[in-house]
C-alpha positions as CSV (number, residue, x, y, z in Angstrom):
1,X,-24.9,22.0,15.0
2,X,-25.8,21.5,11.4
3,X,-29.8,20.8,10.7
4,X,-30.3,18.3,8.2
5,X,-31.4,18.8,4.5
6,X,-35.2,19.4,3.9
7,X,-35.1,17.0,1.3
8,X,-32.0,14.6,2.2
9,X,-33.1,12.3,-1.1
10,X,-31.3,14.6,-3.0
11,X,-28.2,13.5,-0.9
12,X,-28.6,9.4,-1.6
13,X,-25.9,7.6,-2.5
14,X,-26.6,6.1,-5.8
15,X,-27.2,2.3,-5.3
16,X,-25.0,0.2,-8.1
17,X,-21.5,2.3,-7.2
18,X,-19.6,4.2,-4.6
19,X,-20.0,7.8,-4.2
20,X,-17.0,10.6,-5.0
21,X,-17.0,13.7,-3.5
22,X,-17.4,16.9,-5.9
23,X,-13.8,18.8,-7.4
24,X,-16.5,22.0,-6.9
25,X,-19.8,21.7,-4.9
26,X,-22.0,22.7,-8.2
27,X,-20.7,19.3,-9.7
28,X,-22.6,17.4,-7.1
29,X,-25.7,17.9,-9.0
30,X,-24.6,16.4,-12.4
31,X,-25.6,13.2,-12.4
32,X,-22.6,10.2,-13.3
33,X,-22.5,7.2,-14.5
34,X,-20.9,5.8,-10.7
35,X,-21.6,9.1,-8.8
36,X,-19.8,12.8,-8.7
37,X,-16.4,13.7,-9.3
38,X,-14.2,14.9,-6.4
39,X,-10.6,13.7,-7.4
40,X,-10.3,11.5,-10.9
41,X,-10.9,8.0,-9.6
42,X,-11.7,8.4,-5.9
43,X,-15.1,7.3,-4.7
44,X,-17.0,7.2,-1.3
45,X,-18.3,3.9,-0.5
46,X,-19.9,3.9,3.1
47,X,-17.3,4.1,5.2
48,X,-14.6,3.0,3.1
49,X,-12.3,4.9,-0.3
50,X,-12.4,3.4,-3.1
51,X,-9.6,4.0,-5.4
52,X,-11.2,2.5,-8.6
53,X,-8.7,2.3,-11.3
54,X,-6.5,0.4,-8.6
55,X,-9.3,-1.7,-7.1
56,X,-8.0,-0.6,-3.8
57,X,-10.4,-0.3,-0.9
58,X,-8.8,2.2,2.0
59,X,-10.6,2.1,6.0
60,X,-8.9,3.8,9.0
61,X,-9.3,3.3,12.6
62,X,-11.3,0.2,13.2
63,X,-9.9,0.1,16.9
64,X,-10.9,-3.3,17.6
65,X,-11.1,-4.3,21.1
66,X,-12.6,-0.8,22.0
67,X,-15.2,-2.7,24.1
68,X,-12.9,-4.9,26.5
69,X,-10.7,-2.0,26.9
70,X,-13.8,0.3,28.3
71,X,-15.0,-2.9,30.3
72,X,-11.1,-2.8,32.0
73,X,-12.2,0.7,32.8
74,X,-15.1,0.0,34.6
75,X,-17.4,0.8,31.3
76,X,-20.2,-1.7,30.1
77,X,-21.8,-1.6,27.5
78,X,-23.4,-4.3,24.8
79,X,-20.3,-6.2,22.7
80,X,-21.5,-5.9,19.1
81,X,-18.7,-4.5,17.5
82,X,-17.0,-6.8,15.2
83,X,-20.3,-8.7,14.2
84,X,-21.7,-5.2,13.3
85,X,-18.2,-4.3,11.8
86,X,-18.4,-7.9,10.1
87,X,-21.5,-7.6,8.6
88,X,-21.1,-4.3,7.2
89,X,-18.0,-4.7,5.6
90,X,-19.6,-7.5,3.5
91,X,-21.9,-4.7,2.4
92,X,-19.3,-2.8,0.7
93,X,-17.2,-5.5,-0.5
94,X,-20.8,-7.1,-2.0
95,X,-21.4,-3.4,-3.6
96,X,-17.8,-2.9,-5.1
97,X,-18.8,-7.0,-6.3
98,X,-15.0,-7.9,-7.8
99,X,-12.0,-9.3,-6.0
100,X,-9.8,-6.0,-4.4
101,X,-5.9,-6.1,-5.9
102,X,-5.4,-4.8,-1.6
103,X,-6.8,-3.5,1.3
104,X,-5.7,-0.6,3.0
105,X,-5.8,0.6,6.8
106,X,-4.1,4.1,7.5
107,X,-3.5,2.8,11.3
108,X,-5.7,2.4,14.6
109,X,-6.4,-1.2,13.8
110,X,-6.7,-2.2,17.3
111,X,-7.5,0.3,20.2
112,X,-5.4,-0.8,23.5
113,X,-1.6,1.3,23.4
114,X,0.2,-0.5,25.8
115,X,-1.0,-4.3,26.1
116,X,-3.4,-6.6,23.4
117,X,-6.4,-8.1,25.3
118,X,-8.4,-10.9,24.1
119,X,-10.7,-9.3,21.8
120,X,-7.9,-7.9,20.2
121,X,-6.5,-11.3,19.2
122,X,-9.9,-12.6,18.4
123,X,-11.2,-9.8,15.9
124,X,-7.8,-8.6,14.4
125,X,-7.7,-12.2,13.6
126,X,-10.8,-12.8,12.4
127,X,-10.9,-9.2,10.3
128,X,-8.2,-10.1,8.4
129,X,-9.5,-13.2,7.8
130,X,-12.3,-11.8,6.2
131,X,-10.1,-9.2,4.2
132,X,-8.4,-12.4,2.4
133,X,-12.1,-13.7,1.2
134,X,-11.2,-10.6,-1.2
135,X,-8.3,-9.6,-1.6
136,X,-4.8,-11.2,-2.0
137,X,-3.3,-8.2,-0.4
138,X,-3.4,-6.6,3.0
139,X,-1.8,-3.3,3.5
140,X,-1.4,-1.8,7.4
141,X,-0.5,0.9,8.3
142,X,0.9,2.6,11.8
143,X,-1.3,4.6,13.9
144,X,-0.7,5.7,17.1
145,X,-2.6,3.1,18.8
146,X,-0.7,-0.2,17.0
147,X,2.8,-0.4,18.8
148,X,1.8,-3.8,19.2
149,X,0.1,-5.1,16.2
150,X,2.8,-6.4,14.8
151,X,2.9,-9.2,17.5
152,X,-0.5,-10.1,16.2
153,X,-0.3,-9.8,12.6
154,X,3.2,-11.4,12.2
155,X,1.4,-14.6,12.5
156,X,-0.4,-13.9,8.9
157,X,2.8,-12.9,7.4
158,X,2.3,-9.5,7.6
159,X,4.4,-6.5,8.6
160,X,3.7,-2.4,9.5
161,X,4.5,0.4,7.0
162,X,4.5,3.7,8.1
163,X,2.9,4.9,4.6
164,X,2.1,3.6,1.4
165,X,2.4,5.3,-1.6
166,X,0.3,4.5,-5.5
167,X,0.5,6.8,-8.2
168,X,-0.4,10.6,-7.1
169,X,-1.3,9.6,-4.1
170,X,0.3,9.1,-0.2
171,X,-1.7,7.4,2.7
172,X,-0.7,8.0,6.2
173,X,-2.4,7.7,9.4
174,X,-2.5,11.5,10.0
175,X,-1.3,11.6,13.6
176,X,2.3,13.0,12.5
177,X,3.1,15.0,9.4
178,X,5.9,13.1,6.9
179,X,9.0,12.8,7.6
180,X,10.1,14.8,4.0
181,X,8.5,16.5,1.1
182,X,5.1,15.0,0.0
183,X,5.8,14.8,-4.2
184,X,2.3,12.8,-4.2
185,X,-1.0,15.2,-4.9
186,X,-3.1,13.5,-2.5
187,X,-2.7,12.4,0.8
188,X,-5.2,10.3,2.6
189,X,-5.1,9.8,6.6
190,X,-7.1,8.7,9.3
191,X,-6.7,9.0,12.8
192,X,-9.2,12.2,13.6
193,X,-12.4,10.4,13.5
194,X,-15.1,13.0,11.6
195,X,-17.9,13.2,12.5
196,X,-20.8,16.1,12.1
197,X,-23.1,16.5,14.8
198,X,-27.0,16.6,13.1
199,X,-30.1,18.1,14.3
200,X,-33.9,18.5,13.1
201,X,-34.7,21.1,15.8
202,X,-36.1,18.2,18.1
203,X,-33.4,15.6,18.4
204,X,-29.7,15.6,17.6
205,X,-27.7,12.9,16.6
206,X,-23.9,12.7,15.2
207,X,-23.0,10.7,12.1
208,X,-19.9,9.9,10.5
209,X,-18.2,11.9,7.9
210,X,-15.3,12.0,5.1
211,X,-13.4,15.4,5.2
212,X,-11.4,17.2,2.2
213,X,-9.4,20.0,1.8
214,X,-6.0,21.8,1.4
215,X,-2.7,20.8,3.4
216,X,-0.1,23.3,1.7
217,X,-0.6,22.9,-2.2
218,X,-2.0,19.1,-1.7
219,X,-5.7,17.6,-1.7
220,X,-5.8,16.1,1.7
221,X,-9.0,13.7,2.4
222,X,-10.0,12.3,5.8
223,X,-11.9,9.3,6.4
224,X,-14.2,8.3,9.2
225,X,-14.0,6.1,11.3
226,X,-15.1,2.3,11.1
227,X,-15.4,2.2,15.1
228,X,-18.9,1.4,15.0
229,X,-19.5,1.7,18.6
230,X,-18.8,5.7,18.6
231,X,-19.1,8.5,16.1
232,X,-16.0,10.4,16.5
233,X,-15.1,14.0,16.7
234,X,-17.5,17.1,15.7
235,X,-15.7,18.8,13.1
236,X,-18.0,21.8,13.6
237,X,-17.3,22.3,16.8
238,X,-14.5,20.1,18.8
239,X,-10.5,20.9,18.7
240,X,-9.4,18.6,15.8
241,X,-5.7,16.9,16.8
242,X,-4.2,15.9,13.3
243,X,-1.2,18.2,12.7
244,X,-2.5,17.9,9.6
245,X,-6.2,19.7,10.4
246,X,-5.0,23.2,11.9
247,X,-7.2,25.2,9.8
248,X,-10.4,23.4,8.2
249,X,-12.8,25.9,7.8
250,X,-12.5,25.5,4.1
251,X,-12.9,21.9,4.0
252,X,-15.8,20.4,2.9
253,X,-17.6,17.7,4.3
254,X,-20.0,14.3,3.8
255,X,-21.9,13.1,6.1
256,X,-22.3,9.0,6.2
257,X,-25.8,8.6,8.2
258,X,-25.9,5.1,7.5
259,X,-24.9,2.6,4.9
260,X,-25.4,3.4,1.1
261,X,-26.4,7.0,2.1
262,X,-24.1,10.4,1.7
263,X,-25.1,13.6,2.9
264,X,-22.9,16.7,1.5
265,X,-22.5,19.9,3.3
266,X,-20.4,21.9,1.8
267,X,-17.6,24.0,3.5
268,X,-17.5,23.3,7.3
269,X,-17.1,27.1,8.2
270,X,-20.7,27.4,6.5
271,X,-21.4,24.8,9.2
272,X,-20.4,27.5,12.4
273,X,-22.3,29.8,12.0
């Protein structure tokens, strides 16, 4: 497991704009105007993309209802997920401080497969409530747990795309790879759930992360997840199940402790060893 920086400062987000991740690691030290350069126009902010000549925000796997499905299994535990969810999300739409032309989610917005339980109703509900405060447009996409969403979003007026395509770039929720040739340079899924698994030689705790990388000849970027109640999956050292993640030891990652912060780590295979 990865140690932490000795001096994680360095690593702060900057406070008045979103972060983007480096095109080469060395570029993360030059200061800009609204962060670092990774991909012309693409920034970090928390756990959200923020595409910025569009004014389009992008999440992935929210999985709402997480905490009445585990109850139905005989799991407890504290129900704080949308409030937290809630509140932090008018964080970032506070930071970005405009109205959004859309809102993106690459799939997963509800957890349960096969049924929709109350929560579900409730929060998917209320969530994209909230999403209209600031944006006229709401864009969803499928993931693999949302075979049913459409009976709960049909009421706002909303349907499922399978992707959704702007410019140069294609966003997908990552569980399958598409159906024909991708013509668009960058493809942004969800559906894994990074996460890096931290340490300071005394205590160890796992944070949220934002992956890039290759797929073929095409920038591929990652998001967390916004499940709040869990982390997700250590890149470092768990089997990754996107079709689209077979070989990630070149990938580099960023680390999202907590909100306004971004820790950058470079290439994960310099995180094995």
């Amino acid at each position: 497991m990865q140690q932490l920086p000795r001096k994680s400062t360095d690593f702060l987000v900057p406070k008045t704009c979103g972060f983007s991740i480096p095109k080469k690691s060395k570029d993360f030290l030059v200061p800009k105007t609204c962060g670092f350069s990774m991909y012309p126009g693409l920034s970090i902010i928390d756990l959200g993309l923020y595409l910025e000549k569009e004014k389009i925000l992008v999440f992935s796997d929210f999985h709402l209802g997480y905490e009445e499905a585990m109850a139905r299994s005989g799991v407890l535990i504290p129900r704080y997920q949308f409030k937290d969810t809630e509140e932090r999300l008018k964080k970032i739409f506070e930071k970005i401080n405009g109205k959004l032309n859309a809102i993106v989610i690459t799939g997963d917005l509800k957890h349960e497969f096969g049924t929709i339980n109350r929560q579900e109703w409730r929060d998917v509900n209320a969530i994209l409530n909230l999403f209209n405060e600031y944006t006229n447009k709401i864009i969803l996409l499928k993931g693999n747990h949302d075979p049913l969403l459409p009976s709960i979003v049909k009421r706002k007026g909303l349907t499922i795309k399978k992707t959704y395509k702007i410019k140069n770039k294609l966003m997908m929720h990552g569980d399958i790879l598409p159906e024909k040739d991708v013509k668009q340079e960058v493809i942004i899924i969800g559906h894994e759930h990074p996460a890096i698994s931290l340490s300071d030689g005394v205590t160890t705790e796992k944070v949220k992360a934002f992956i890039t990388g290759k797929w073929k000849d095409k920038t591929i970027i990652v998001l967390p997840s916004f499940n709040l109640v869990t982390e997700g999956t250590n890149i470092i050292s768990d089997r990754l199940l996107s079709p689209f993640l077979k070989d990630v030891k070149d990938f580099e990652a960023y680390a999202v402790p907590e909100f306004d912060k971004v820790l950058y780590f470079g290439k994960i295979k310099d995180l094995q060893t």
